[in-house]
PAKOL-259611 format. One record per residue (C-alpha): x, z, y. Coordinates in steps of 0.1 Angstrom, whole numbers. Layout:
# PAKOL-259611
NODE      X      Z      Y
NODE      X      Z      Y
...
# end
This chain:
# PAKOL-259611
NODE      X      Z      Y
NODE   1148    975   1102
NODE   1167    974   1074
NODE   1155    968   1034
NODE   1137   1002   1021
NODE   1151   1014    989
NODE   1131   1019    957
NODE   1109   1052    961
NODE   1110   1051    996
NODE   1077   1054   1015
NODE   1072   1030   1039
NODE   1049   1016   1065
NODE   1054    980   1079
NODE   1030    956   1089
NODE   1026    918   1082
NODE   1023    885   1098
NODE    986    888   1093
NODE    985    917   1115
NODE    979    935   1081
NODE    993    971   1075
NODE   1005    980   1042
NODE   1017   1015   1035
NODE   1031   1028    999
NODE   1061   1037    980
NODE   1087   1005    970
NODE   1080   1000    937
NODE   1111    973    933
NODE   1130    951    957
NODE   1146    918    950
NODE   1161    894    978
NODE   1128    878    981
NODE   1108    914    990
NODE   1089    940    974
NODE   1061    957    955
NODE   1047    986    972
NODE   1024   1006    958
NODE    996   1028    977
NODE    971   1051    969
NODE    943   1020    965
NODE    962    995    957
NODE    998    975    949
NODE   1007    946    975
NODE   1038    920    974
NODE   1057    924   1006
NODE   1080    897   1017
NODE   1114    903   1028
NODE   1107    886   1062
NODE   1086    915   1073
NODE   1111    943   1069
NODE   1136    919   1088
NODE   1112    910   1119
NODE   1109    935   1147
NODE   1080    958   1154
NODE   1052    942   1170
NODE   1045    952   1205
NODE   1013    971   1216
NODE    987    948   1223
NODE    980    942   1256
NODE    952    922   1269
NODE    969    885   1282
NODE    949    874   1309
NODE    935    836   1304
NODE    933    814   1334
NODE    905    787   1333
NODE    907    754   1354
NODE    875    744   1364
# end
């Protein structure tokens, strides 16, 4: 994904697992502010540049007994 511009809406989702959805606000090289209806988050850079995360799918945990 490449770095949204400044009244772009976007939707991109953190490290956390977090989603954050908004307008860009500004953009710097270290991220950006996006704004949203409820409230105004700092986005880092890092999560434009990673690649969507992939639909969770239950992993399977084998136990030695």
């Amino acid at each position: 994904m490449s770095l949204p511009k400044p009244g772009q809406t976007i939707r991109v989702v953190l490290r956390s697992g977090e989603s954050v959805e908004g307008i860009v606000e500004w953009l710097d090289g270290n991220g950006a502010w996006i704004k949203s209806s409820d409230k105004s988050r700092w986005v880092p850079v890092e999560s434009f540049l990673m690649p969507p995360p992939e639909p969770s799918a239950k992993k399977e945990t084998v136990s030695e007994e």
